[in-house]
Biopython code that builds the backbone (N, CA, C, O; Angstrom):
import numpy as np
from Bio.PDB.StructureBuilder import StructureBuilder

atoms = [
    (1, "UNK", "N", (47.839, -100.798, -32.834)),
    (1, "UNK", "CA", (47.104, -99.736, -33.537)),
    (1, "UNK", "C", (45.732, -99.500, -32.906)),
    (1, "UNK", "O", (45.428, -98.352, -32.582)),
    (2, "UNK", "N", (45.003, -100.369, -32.739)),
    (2, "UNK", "CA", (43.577, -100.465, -32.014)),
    (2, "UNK", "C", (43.585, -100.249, -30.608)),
    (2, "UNK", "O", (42.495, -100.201, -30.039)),
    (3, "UNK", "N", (44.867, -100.080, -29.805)),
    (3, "UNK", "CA", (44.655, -99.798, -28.555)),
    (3, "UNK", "C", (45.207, -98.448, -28.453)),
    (3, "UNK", "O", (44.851, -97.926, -27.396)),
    (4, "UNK", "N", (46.157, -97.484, -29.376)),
    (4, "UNK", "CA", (46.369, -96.185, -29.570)),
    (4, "UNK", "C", (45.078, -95.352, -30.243)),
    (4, "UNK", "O", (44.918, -94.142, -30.083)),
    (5, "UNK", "N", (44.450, -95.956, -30.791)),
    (5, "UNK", "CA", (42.927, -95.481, -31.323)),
    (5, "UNK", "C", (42.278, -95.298, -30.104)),
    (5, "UNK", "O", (42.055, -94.187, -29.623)),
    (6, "UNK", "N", (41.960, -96.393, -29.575)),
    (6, "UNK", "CA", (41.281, -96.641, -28.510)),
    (6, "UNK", "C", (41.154, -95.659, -27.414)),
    (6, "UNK", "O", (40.156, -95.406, -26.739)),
    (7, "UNK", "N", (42.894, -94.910, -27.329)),
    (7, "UNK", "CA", (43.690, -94.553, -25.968)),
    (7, "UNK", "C", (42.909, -93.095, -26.294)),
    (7, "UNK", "O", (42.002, -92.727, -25.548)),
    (8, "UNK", "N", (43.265, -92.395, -27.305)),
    (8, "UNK", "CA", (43.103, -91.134, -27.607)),
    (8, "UNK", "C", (41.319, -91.026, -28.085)),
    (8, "UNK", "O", (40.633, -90.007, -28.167)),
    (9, "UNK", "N", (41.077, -91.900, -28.242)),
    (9, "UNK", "CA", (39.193, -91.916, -28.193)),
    (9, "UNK", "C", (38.865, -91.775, -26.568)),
    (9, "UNK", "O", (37.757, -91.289, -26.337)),
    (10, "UNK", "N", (39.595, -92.096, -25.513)),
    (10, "UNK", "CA", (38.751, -92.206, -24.389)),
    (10, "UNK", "C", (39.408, -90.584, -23.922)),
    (10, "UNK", "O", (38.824, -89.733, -23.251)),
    (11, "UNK", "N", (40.436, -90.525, -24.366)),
    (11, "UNK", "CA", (41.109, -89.093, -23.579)),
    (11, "UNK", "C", (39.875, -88.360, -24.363)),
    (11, "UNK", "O", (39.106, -87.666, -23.698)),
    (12, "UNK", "N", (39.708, -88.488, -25.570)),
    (12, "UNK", "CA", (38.527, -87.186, -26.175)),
    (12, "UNK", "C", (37.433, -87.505, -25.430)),
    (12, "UNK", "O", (36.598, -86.615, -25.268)),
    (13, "UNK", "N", (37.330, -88.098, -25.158)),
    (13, "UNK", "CA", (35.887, -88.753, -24.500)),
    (13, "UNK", "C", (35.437, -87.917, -23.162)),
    (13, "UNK", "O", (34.450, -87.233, -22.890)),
    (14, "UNK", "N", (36.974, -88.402, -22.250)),
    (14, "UNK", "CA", (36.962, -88.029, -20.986)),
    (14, "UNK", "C", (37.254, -86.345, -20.749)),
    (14, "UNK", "O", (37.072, -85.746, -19.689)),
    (15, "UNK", "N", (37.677, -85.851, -21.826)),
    (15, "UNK", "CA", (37.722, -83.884, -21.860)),
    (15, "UNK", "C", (36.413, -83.714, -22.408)),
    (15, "UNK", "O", (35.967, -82.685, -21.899)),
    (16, "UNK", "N", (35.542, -84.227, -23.222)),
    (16, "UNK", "CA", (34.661, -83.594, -23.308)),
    (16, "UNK", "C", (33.559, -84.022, -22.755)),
    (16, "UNK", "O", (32.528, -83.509, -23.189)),
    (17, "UNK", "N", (33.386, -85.364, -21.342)),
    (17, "UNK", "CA", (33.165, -85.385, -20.790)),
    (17, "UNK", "C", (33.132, -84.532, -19.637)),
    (17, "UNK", "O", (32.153, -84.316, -18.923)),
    (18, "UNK", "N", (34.709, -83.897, -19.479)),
    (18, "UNK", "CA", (34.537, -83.024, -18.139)),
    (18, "UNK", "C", (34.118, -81.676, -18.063)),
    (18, "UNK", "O", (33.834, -80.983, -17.086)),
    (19, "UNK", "N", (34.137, -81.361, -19.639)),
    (19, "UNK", "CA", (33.727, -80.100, -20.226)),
    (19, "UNK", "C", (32.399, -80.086, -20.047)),
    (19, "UNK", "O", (31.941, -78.964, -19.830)),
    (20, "UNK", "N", (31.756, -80.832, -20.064)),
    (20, "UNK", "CA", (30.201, -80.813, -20.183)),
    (20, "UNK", "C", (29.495, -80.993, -18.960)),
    (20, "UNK", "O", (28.294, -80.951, -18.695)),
    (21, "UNK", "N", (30.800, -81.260, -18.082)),
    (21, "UNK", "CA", (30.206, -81.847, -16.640)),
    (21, "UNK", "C", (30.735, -80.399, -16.245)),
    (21, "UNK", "O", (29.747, -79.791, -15.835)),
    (22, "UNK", "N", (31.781, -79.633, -16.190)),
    (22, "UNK", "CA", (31.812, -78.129, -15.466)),
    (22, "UNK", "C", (31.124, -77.613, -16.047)),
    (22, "UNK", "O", (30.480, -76.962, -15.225)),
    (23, "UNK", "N", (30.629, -77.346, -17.308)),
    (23, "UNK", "CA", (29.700, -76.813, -17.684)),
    (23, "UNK", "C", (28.555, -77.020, -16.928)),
    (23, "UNK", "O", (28.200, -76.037, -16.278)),
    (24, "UNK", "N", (27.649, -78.360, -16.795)),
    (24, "UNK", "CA", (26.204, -78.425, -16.269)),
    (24, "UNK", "C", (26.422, -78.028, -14.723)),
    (24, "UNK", "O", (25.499, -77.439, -14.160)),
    (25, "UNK", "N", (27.628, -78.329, -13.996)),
    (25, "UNK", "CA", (27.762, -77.948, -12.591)),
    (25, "UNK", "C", (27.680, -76.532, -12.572)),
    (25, "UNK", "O", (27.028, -76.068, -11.637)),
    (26, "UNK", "N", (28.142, -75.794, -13.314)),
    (26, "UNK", "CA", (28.057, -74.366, -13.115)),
    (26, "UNK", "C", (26.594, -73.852, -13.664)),
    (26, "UNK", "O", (26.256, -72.771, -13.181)),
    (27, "UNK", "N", (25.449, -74.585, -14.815)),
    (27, "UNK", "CA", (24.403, -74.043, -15.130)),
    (27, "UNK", "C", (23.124, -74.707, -13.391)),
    (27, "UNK", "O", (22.206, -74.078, -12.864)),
    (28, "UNK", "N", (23.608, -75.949, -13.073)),
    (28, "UNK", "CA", (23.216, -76.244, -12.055)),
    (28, "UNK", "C", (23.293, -75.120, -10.874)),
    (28, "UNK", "O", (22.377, -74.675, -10.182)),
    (29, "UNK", "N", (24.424, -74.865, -10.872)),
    (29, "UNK", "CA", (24.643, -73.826, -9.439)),
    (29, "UNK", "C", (24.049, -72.696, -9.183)),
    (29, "UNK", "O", (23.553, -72.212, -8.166)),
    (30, "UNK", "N", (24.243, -72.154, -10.859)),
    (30, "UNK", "CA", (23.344, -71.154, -11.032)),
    (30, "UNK", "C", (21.480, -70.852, -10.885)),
    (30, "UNK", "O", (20.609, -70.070, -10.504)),
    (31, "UNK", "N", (21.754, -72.085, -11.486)),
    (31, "UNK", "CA", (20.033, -72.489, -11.170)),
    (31, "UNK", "C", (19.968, -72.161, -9.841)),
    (31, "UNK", "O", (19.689, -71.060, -9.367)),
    (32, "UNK", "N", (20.291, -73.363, -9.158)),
    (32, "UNK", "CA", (20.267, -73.529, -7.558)),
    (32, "UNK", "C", (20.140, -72.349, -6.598)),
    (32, "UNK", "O", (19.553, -72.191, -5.528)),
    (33, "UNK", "N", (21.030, -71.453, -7.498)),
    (33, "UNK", "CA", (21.231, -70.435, -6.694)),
    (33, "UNK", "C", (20.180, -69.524, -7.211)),
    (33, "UNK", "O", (20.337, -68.459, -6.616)),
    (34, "UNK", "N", (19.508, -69.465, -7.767)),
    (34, "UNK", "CA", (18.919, -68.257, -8.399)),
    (34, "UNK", "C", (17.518, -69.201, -6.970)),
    (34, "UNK", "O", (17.283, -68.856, -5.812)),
    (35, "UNK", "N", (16.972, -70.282, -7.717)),
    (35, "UNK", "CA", (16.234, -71.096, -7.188)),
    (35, "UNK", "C", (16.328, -71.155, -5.430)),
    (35, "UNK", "O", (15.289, -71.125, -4.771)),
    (36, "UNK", "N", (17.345, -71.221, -4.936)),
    (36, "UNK", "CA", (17.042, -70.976, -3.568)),
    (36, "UNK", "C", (16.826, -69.652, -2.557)),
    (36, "UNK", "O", (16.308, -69.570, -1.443)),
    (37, "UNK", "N", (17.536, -68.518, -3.552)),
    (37, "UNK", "CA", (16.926, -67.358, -3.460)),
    (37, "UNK", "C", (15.676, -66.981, -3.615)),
    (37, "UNK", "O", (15.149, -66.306, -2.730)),
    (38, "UNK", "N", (15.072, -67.292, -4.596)),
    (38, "UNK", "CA", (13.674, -67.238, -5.056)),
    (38, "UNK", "C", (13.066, -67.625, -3.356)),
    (38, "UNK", "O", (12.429, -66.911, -2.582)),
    (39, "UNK", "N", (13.563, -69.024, -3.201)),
    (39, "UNK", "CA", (12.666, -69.989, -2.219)),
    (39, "UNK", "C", (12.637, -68.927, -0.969)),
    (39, "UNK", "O", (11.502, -68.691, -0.557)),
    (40, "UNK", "N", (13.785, -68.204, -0.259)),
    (40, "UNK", "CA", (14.292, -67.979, 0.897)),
    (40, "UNK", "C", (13.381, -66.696, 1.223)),
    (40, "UNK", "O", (13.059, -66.526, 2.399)),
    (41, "UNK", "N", (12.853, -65.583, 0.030)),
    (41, "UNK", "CA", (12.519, -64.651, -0.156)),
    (41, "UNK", "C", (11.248, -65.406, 0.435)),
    (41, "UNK", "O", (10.944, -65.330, 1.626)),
    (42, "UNK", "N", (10.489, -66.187, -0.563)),
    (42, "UNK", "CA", (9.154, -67.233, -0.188)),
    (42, "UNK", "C", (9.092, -67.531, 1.062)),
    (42, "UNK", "O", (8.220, -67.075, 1.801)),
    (43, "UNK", "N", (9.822, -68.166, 1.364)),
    (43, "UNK", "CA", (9.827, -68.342, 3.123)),
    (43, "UNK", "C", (9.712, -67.399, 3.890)),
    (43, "UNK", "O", (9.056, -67.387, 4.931)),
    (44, "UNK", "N", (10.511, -66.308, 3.311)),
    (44, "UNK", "CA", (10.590, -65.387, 4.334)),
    (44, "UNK", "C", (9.390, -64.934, 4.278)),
    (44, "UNK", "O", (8.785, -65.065, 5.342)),
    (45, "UNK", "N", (8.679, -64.339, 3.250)),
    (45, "UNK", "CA", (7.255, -63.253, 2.959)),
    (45, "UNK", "C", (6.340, -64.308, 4.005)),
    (45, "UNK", "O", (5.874, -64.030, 5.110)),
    (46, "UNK", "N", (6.273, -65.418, 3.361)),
    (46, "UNK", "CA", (5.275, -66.680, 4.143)),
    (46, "UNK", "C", (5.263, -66.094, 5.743)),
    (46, "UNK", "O", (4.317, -65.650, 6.393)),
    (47, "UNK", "N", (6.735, -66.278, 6.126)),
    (47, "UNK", "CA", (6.859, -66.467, 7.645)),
    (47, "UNK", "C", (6.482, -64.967, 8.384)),
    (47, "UNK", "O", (6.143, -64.662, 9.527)),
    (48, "UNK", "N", (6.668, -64.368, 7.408)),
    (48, "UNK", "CA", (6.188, -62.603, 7.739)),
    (48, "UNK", "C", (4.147, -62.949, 7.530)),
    (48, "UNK", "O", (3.172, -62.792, 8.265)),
    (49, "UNK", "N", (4.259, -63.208, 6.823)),
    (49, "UNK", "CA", (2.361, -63.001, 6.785)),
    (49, "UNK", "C", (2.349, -63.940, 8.177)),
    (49, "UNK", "O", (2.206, -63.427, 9.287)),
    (50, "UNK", "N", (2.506, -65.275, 7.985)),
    (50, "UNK", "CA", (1.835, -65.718, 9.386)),
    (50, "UNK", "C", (2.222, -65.517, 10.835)),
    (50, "UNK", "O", (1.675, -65.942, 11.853)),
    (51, "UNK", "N", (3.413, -64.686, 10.664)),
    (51, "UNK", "CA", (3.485, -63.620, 12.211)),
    (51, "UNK", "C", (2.475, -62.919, 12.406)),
    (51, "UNK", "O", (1.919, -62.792, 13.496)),
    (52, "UNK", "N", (2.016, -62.201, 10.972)),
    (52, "UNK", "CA", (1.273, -60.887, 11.446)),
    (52, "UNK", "C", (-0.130, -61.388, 11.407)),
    (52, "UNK", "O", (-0.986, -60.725, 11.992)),
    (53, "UNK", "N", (-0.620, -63.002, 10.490)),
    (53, "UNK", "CA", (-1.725, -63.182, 10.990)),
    (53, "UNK", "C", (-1.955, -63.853, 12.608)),
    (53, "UNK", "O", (-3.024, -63.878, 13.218)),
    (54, "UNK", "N", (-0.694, -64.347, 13.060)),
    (54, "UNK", "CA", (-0.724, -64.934, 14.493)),
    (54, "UNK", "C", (-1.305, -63.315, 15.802)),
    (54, "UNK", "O", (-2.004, -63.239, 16.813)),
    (55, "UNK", "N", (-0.653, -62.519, 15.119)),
    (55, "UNK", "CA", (-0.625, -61.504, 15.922)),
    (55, "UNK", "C", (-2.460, -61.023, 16.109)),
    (55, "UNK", "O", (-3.087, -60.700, 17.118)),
    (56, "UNK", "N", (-2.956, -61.177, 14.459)),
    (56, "UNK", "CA", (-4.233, -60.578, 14.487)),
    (56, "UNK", "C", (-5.209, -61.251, 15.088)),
    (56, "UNK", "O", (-5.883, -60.937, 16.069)),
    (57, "UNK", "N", (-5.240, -62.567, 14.167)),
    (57, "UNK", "CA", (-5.554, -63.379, 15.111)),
    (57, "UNK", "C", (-5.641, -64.671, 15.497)),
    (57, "UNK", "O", (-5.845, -65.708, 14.865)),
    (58, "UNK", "N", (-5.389, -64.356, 17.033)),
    (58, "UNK", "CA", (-4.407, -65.245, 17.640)),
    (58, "UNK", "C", (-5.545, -66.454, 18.464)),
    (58, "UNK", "O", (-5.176, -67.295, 19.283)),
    (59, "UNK", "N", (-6.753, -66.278, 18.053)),
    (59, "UNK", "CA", (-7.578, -67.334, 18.532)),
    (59, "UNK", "C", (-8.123, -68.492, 17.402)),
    (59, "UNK", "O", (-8.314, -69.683, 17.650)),
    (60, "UNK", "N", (-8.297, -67.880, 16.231)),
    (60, "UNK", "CA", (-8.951, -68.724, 14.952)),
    (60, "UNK", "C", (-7.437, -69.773, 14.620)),
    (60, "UNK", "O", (-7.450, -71.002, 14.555)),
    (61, "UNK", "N", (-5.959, -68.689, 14.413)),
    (61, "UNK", "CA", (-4.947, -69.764, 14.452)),
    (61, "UNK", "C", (-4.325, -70.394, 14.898)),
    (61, "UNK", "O", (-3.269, -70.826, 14.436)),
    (62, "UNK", "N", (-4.939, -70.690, 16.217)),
    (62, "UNK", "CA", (-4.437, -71.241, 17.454)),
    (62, "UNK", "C", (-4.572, -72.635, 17.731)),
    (62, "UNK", "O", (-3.869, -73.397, 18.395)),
    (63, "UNK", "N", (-5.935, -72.857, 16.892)),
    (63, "UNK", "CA", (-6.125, -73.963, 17.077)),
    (63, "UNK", "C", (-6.162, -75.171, 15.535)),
    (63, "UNK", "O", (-6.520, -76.342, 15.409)),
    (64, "UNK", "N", (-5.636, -74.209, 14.646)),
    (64, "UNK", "CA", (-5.082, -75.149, 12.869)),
    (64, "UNK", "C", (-3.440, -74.985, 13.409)),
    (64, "UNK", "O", (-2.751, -75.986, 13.212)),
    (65, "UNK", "N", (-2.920, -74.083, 13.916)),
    (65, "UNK", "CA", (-1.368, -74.281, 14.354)),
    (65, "UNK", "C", (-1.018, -75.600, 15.065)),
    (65, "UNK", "O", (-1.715, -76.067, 15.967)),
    (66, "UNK", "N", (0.203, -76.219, 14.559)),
    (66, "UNK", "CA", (0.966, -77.223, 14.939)),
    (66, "UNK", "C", (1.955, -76.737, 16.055)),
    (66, "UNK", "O", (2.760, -77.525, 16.551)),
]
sb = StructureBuilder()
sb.init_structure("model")
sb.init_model(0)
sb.init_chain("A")
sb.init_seg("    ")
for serial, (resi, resn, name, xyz) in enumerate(atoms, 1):
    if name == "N":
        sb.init_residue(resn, " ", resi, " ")
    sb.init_atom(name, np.array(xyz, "f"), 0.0, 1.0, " ", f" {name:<3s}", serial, name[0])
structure = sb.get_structure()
């Protein structure tokens, strides 16, 4: 009796375990994804300003550039 209790406590366990785990993987992804878009846009604007300040000028950042 205590190990058929047992059996069907872990099966509930383990579905609403996996339920909660596709669930957070998909609020994760979404995140992620919203979040690395955000970032890529950032990078990009970043990498656009310091082209065009390299371009302006190219003596003051010449020498803080790595």
């Amino acid at each position: 009796m205590q190990q058929i209790t047992f059996k069907t406590y872990s099966i509930l366990v383990t579905s609403i375990y996996n339920g909660y785990f596709v669930l957070n993987i998909l609020y994760f992804l979404s995140i992620g994804i919203g979040y690395t878009i955000k970032r890529e846009r950032k990078v990009f604007k970043y990498i656009q300003k310091r082209k065009k300040k390299k371009k302006t000028k190219k003596g003051e950042t010449g020498k803080f550039s790595t």
